[in-house]
C-alpha positions, 0 to 999 in steps of 0.5 A, spaced: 666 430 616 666 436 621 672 435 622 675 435 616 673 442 616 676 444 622 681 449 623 683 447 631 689 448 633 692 452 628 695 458 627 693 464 621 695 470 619 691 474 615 693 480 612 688 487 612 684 482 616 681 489 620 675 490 615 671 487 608 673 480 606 679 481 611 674 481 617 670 476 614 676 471 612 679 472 619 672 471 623 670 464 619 678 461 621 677 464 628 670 460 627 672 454 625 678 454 631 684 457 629 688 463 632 688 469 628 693 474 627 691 480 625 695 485 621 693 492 618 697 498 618 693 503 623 693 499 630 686 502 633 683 499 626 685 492 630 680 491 635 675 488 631 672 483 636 673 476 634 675 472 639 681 468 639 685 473 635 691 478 636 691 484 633 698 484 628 699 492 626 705 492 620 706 495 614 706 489 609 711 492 605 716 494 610 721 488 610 723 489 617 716 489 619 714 484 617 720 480 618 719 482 626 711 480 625 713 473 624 719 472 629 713 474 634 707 468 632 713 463 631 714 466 638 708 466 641 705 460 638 710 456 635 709 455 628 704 459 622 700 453 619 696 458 615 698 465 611 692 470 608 695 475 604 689 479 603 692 487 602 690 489 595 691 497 593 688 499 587 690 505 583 684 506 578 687 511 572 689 511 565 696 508 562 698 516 560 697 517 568 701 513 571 709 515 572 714 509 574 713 511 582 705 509 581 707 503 579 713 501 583 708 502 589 702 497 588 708 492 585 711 493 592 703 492 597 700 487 591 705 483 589 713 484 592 710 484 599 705 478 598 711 474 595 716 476 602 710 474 606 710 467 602 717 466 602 718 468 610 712 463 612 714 457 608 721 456 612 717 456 618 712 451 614 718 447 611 720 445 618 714 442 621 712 439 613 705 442 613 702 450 612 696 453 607 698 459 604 693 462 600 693 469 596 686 473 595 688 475 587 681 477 583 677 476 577 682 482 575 687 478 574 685 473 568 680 478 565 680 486 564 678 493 563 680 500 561 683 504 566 686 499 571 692 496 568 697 496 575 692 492 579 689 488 573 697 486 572 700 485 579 694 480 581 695 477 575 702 476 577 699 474 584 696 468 580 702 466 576 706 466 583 701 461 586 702 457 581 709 457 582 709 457 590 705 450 589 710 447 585 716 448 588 712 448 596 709 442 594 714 436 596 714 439 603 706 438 604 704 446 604 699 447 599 699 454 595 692 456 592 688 462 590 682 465 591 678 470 586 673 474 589 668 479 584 664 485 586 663 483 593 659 490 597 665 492 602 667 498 605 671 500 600 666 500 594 660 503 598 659 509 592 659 503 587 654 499 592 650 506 593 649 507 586 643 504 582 645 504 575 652 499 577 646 495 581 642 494 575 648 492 571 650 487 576 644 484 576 644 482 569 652 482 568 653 476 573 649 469 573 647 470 581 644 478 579 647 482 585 652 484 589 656 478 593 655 479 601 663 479 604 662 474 609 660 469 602 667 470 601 668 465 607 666 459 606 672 458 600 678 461 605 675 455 610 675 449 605 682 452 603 686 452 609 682 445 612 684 437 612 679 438 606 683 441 601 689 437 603 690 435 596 688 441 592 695 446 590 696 450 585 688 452 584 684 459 584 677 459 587 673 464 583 667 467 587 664 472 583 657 470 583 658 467 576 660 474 573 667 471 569 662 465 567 656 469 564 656 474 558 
């Protein structure tokens, strides 16, 4: 059964994997086996002590970066057997507040990137018929609130696209699955962590009571990229402590 779930000898890039549910994703896989390519923009924001990890500083949204990225992990170890696309910008203000260059730039980091990235690692994944890609989406995509309309609609299409992924990889054994995380207590939503009303409303909004730890988002990335998920494509993990399940 343990090796079912090990990720030894392989290969794994994880976008913004420097922090939050990145940092948590990138330490399970490395924990699991596989070497990690870790990507952020700020390069001093890569040291974060995994072992058996590279630091990978590129800007996901710039073509030719991220093109030279992955011409460096198919030079240094050959192949890419798992892609994590993790980056997720969000711009919380109402549809009268937006303007077109607003929306263009969350398109570009939350979905047109991702979607380069996919098409980049599968011509790698095609040639030894095996990889794992993986797309980290949100409760945001299938349900809503006021005041997030470029986020809710750009991870939206980051679950639409998985599903077409998977279709059209499938053929050449490379799975394309999901993850949907909730309210987990990163970094970034440390105000909202820090407030009491949210907490309490947490408590009666989701079926578990409380805030998700990120490194409770790791167990799901894990399953996804192993022999465990071998027959599992198209899918979305929803881990959100029971909040899309509960009212």
């Amino acid at each position: 059964m343990a090796d079912l779930f090990s990720l030894a000898g392989r290969t794994a890039l994880v976008t913004g994997g420097a922090r939050g549910l990145g940092f948590e994703i990138s330490k399970a896989l490395a924990d699991a086996g596989a070497h990690i390519f870790i990507n952020g923009r700020d390069k001093n924001s890569l040291d974060t002590g995994i072992q058996n990890a590279t630091a990978l500083p590129f800007d996901i949204t710039d073509q030719s970066a991220a093109n030279s990225a992955m011409d460096q992990i198919i030079s240094e170890h050959g192949k890419l057997d798992i892609l994590i696309n993790n980056v997720g910008n969000r711009d919380r203000k109402y549809l009268a507040d937006f303007d077109a260059n607003d929306v263009r730039q969350i398109l570009e980091s939350n979905l047109i990137a991702p979607f380069m990235l996919c098409q980049s690692a599968a011509t790698h994944m095609r040639k030894s018929r095996s990889g794992r890609i993986i797309n980290i989406t949100s409760i945001a995509g299938p349900i809503a609130r006021a005041g997030d309309a470029s986020y809710t609609a750009t991870k939206g299409g980051l679950t639409a696209l998985t599903r077409a992924l998977a279709a059209e990889l499938g053929p050449d054994n490379i799975t394309v699955n999901a993850i949907a995380p909730g309210y987990f207590a990163t970094e970034t939503n440390q105000a909202m962590v820090d407030d009491s009303d949210t907490a309490e409303w947490l408590k009666k909004r989701t079926s578990l009571g409380r805030w998700g730890e990120p490194c409770e988002i790791a167990g799901a990335a894990v399953f996804l990229a192993s022999d465990a998920a071998s027959y599992i494509t198209g899918q979305t993990i929803t881990v959100d402590g029971g909040y899309s399940s509960h009212f």
